[in-house]
N, C-alpha and C positions, 0 to 999 in steps of 0.2 A: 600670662599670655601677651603675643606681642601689639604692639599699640602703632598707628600710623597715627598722625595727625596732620590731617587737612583746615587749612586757614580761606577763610572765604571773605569776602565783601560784597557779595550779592550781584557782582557784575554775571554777565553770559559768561567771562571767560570762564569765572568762578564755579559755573554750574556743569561746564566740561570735567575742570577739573576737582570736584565733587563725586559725579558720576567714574571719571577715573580713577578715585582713591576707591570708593566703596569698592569697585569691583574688585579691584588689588588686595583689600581687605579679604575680601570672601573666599577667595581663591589660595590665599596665604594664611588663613584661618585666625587673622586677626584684629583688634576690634578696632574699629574706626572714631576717633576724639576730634567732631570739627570743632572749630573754634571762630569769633570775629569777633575783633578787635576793636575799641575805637577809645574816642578821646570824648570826654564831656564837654572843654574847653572848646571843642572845635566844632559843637554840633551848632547850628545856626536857627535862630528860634523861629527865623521868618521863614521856613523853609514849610514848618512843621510841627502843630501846636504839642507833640508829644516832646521837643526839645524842652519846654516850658516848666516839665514834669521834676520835682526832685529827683536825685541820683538813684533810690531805691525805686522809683515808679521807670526813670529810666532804665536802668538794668535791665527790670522786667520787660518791660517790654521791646529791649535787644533781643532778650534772651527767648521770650515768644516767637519773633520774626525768623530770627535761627532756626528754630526748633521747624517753624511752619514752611520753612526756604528748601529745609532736608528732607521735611514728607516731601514735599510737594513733586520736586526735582528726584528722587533716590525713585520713586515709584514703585515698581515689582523689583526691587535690589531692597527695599526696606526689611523684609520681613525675615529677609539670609543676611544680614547687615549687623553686627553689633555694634549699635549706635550709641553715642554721648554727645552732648553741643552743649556748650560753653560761651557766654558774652563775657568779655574782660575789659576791663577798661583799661587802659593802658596813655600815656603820653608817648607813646615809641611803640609804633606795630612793631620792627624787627622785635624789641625787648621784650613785649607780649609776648610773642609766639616760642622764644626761644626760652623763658621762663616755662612757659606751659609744657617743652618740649624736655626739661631739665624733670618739671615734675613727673611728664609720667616713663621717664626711661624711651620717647619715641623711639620707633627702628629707623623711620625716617619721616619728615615732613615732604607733603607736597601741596606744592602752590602753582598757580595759574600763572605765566608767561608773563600776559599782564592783564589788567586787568583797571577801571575805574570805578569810584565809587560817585554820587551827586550830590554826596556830601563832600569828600575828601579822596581823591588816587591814595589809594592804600595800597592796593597787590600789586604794583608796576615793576618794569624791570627792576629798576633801584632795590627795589624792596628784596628780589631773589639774588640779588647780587650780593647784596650783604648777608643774609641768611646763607650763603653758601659758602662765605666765607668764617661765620659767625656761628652756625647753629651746631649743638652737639651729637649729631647725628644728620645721617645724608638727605640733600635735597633734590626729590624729584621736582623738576620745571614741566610743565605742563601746555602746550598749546592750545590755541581756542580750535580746531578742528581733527584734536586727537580725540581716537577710541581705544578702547582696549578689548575689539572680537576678538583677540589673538595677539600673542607673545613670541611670536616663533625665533624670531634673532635680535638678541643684544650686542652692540660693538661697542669695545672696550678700548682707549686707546694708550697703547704700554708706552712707559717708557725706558723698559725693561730695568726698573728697580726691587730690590725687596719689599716696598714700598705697594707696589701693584701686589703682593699677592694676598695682603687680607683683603687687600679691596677686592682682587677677584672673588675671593672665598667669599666675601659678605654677599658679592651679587648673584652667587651660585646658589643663594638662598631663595633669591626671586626666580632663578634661572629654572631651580629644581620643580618649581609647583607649574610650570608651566612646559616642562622637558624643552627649555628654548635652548638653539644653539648661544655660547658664546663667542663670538668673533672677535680674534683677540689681532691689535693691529700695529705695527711699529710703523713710523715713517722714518727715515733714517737715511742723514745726508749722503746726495751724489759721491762726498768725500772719504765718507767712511767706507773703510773696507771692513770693518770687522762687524758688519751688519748681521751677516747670515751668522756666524759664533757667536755672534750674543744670543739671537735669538732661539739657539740650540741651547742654551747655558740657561736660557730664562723656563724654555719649557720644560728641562730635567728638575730644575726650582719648584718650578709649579707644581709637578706631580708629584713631591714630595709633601706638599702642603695644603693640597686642593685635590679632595677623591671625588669632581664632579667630571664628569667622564667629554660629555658633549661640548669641547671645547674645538675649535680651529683658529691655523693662526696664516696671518699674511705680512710679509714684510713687504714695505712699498719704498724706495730711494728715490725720492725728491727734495730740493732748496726752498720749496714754499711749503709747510706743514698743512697750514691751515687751507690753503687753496687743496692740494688732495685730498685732501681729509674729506673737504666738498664732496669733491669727484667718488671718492669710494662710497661715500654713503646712498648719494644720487643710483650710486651701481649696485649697490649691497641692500638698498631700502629696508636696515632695519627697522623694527618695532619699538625698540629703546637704544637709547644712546648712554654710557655711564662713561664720564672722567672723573681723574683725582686732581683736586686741587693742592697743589705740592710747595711745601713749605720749606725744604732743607737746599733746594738751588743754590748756583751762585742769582745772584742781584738779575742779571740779565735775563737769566734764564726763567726763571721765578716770576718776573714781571710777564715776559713772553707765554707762557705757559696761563697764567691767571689770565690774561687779554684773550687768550683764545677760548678760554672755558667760558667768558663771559661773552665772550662774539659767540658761539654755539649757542648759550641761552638766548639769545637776541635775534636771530636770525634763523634758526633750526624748527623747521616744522614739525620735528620729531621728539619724542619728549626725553628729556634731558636727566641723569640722575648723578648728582655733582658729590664725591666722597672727600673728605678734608682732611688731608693727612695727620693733623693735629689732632685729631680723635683716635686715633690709632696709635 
C-alpha cells in the first residue's frame, strides 16, 4: 500500500499540514507515517525538566507527545486514517525525514511552508528547500491557511520536455482520486516562434504515455516567467500547484528554473508539490 509521510514539529503550521496529509491519505487510500524529528544535543534542560531524562525516557516521551499531537489534531479524519508516528532523533531534520522516507518507499512527503518549533525552527523554508532538492520522492509544501474541501484544478508548469511527462503521469495519480482537472501551462518567450508546434508535439507525447483524459493546456508568451506565472494562477486559482525540479539544463537555465520553484515555495499561498527530475 502506498505510504505519505508527513514530518511535523508541533507548530500551527504543522497542524494544517497534518490535517492536509491525512485527508490526501484517505482519499488516495494510503497510509499516513508522521514523523518528528529532533536532536538530543539541542534540547535545552532549562526549558523543561523532561530534557533532563535519559535518551530512552526521552524518546518516549517524544514519541507520546506525537502520538497525542495526531489524536488530538486528526479528530473525526482519525478513525478513516491509517495512522503510524514515529520520533527519531536525528542530528539533521532534512537527514531524518529523508532516511524515513528511503525506508518506507514514500509516494511523497509533505511538510508545512514553514513552520517554528520553541525549541529549535525545524520545518522552515530552509528545510523544504532542501527536501525538494534532496528527498526520494516528491514534496508537497504546505501553507498555514491551506485546506483540502476540494481538489478541483492542479497547474502544472511544462517545459515541454520528455522529462514532464512521468511527472505528469505521477500526478495523474492524485488527479484521478479526485476527477481534478490538470492544467497544463507553457510560458514561452515573446521570441520564440515555434511556441504553439511545440506545444502540439508535446500533447501528441503526452497522449501516448499518459491515458488520464481530464487534462487542458494553455500556452502564454511572455519575457518574465515568473511574473506570469503569478498572474495565471491569481486567474486560474488552482487547488494545487506541481513543478519539476530539473536537473539536465544548461547552468543558466537550471539555476533560473530552481530559483523559481523555490520563490513559489516561498511566496505561494497555494500548496506546492515539487518532483525532482533525478528520481525519475
Amino acid at each position: 500500500m502506498k505510504t505519505i509521510l508527513h514530518a511535523t514539529d508541533f507548530s500551527e503550521n504543522a497542524i494544517v499540514a497534518l490535517k492536509y496529509a491525512a485527508e490526501l491519505s484517505i482519499k488516495t487510500k494510503s497510509n499516513l507515517f508522521v514523523v518528528h524529528v529532533f536532536n538530543v544535543s539541542t534540547l535545552s534542560s532549562g526549558l523543561n525538566d523532561t530534557y533532563l531524562l535519559p535518551f530512552k525516557e526521552t524518546l518516549k516521551h517524544k514519541n507520546a507527545k506525537l502520538k497525542e499531537f495526531c489524536e488530538t489534531h486528526l479528530e473525526n479524519q482519525l478513525d478513516a486514517v491509517q495512522l503510524k508516528t514515529e520520533a527519531i532523533e536525528n542530528n539533521n531534520v532534512v537527514s531524518g525525514i529523508i532516511s524515513k522516507a528511503d525506508e518506507l518507499f514514500a509516494t511523497f512527503i509533505v511538510t508545512g511552508m514553514q513552520g517554528k518549533s520553541a525549541i529549535k525552527t525545524l520545518l522552515m523554508g530552509s528545510t523544504t528547500k532542501q527536501l525538494i532538492e534532496k528527498a526520494p520522492c516528491p514534496v508537497l509544501a504546505i501553507p498555514i491557511n491551506a485546506t483540502l474541501n476540494k481538489l478541483e484544478t492542479i497547474v502544472y508548469a511544462t517545459d515541454f520536455e520528455e522529462e514532464d511527462i512521468s511527472t505528469i503521469f505521477r500526478l495523474s495519480n492524485i488527479a484521478k482520486a479526485y476527477n481534478a482537472t490538470i492544467k497544463i501551462v507553457h510560458i514561452s518567450s515573446k521570441k520564440d516562434t515555434d511556441g504553439h508546434q511545440e506545444m502540439e508535439w508535446f500533447k501528441e507525447l503526452l497522449k501516448q504515455k499518459v491515458t488520464y483524459k481530464n487534462l487542458e493546456f494553455d500556452l502564454i508568451f511572455s519575457d518574465d516567467t515568473y511574473a506570469i506565472l503569478k498572474l495565471y494562477l491569481d486567474e486560474v486559482k488552482p487547488d494545487l500547484v506541481a513543478m519539476l525540479e530539473r536537473e539536465k539544463k544548461d547552468l543558466l537555465k537550471k539555476i533560473f528554473h530552481r530559483d523559481m520553484v523555490k520563490r513559489m515555495e516561498s511566496e505561494s499561498a497555494i500548496p506546492l508539490i515539487s518532483y525532482n527530475e533525478i528520481n525519475y
